[in-house]
C-alpha positions as CSV (number, residue, x, y, z in Angstrom):
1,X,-82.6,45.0,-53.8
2,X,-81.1,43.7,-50.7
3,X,-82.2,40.1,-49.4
4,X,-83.2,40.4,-45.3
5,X,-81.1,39.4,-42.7
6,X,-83.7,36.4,-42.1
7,X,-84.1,35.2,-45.7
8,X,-79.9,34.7,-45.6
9,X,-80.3,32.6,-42.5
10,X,-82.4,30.4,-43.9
11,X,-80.7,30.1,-47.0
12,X,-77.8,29.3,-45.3
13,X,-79.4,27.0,-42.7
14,X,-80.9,25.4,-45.7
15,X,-78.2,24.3,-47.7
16,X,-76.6,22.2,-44.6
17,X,-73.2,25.1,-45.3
18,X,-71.1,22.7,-42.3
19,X,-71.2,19.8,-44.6
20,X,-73.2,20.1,-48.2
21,X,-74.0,16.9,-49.3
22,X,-74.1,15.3,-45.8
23,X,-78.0,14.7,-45.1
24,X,-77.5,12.7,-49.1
25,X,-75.3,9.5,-48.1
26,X,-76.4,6.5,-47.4
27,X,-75.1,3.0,-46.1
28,X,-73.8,1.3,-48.7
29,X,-72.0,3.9,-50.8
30,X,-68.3,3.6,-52.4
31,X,-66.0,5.3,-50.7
32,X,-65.9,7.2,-54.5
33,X,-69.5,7.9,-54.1
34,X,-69.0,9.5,-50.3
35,X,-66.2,12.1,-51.7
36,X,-68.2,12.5,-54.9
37,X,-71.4,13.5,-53.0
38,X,-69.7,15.6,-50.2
39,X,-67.5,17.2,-53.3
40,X,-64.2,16.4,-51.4
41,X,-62.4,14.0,-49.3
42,X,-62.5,13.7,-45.2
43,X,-60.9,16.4,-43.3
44,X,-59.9,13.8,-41.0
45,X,-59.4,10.3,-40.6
46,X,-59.2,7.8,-37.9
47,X,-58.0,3.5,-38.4
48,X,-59.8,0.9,-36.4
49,X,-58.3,-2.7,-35.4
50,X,-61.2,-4.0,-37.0
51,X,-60.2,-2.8,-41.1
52,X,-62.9,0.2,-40.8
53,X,-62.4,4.1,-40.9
54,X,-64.0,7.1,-39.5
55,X,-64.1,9.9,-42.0
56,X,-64.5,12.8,-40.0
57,X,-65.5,15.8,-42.8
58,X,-65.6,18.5,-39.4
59,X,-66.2,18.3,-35.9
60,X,-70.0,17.4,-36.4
61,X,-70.2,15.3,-39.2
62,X,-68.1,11.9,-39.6
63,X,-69.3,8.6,-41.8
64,X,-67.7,5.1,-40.7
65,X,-66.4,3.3,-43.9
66,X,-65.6,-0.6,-43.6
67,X,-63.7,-2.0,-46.9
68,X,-64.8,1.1,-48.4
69,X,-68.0,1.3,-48.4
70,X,-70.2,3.7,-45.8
71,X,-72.1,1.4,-43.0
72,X,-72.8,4.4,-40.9
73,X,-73.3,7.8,-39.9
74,X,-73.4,10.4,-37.2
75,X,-73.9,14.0,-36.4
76,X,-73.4,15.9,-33.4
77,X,-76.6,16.4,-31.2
78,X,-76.9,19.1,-29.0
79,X,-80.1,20.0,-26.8
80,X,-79.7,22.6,-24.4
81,X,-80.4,21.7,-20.6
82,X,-80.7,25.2,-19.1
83,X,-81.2,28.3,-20.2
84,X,-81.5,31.2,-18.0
85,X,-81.0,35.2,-18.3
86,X,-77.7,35.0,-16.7
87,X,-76.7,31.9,-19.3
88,X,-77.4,29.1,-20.8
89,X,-75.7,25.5,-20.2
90,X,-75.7,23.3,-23.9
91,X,-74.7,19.4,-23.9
92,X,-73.9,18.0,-27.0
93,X,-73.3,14.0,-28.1
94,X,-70.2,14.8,-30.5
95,X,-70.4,12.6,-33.9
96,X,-68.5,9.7,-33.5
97,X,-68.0,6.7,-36.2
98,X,-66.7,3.8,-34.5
99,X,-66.8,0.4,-34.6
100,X,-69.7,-0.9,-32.5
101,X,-68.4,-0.9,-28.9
102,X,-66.7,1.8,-28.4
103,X,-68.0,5.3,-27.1
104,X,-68.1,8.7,-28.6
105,X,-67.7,12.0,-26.1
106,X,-70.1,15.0,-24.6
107,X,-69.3,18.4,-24.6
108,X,-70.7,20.8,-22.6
109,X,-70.7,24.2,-23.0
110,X,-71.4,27.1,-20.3
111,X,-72.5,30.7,-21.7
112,X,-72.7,33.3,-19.2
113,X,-71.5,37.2,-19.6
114,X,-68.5,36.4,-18.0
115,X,-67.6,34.2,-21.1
116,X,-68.0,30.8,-22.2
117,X,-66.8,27.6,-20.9
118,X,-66.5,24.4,-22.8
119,X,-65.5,20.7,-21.1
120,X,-66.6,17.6,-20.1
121,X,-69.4,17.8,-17.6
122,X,-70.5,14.3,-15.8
123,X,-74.1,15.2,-14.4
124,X,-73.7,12.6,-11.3
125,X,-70.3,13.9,-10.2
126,X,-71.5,17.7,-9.9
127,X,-74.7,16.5,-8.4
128,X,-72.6,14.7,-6.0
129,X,-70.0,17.6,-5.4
130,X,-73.2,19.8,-4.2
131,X,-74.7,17.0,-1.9
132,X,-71.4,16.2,-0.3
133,X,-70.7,20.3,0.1
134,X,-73.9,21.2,1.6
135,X,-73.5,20.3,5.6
136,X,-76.5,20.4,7.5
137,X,-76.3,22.2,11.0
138,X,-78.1,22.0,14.0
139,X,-78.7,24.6,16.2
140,X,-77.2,24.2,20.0
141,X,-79.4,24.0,23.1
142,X,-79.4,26.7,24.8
143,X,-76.9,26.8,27.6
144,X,-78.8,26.7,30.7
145,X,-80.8,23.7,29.6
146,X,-84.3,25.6,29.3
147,X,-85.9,27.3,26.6
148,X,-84.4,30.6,25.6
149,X,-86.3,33.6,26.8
150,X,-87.5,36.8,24.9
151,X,-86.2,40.2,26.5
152,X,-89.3,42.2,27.8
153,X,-90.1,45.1,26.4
């Protein structure tokens, strides 16, 4: 017997497949006890001036590690802003494991049939770009002074 399309899915989307183990750490963890749980090291890493470490394990999940041991974690949050029938705009807050202070990055990504288009999107400066391309014009008086006159019929 075959398992449905659906029950796959869900098996899939239950078992966390990006990063297994992720949703079980925990501040305070050994750095032993992170790869332990995650069943392998970081994919990435990045050095701070401060002494800690962002493990990044992909592009979603990272854990922030200060004299090796786990203070903090972050996934990547995406909610989608617009979604029409000709496509569908997505802004995600990418995981970042910093030192307090610093920033992590959006994404934005643009689905439409034409393709899809990922970047940096800053909601003010587009909003801005429209304002300061939309010119309002004003109709001229008419050029005798008067009003204009309808043709008779």
């Amino acid at each position: 017997m075959r398992p449905s399309l659906l029950s796959v899915v869900l098996a899939l989307a239950a078992t966390g497949c990006a990063a297994p183990g992720f949703e079980k750490l925990y501040p305070g963890m050994t750095a032993a006890q992170v790869a332990d749980t995650m069943g392998r090291g970081p994919a990435r890493a990045q050095e701070f001036s401060d002494g800690s470490a962002a493990w990044y394990f992909d592009d979603d999940h990272c854990v922030l590690m200060r004299d090796q041991v786990l203070v903090a974690k972050s996934t990547t949050q995406t909610r989608t802003a617009v979604s029409t029938p000709v496509g569908t705009l997505e802004d995600s807050a990418k995981a970042w494991c910093g030192p307090p202070g610093t920033g992590g990055r959006h994404e934005a990504k643009l689905e439409t049939p034409f393709g899809t288009f990922k970047g940096t999107v800053d909601p003010t400066a587009v909003t801005e770009q429209v304002r300061s391309g939309v010119r309002v014009h004003q109709v001229p008086p008419a050029a005798d002074g008067g009003q204009a006159t309808q043709p008779a019929p």
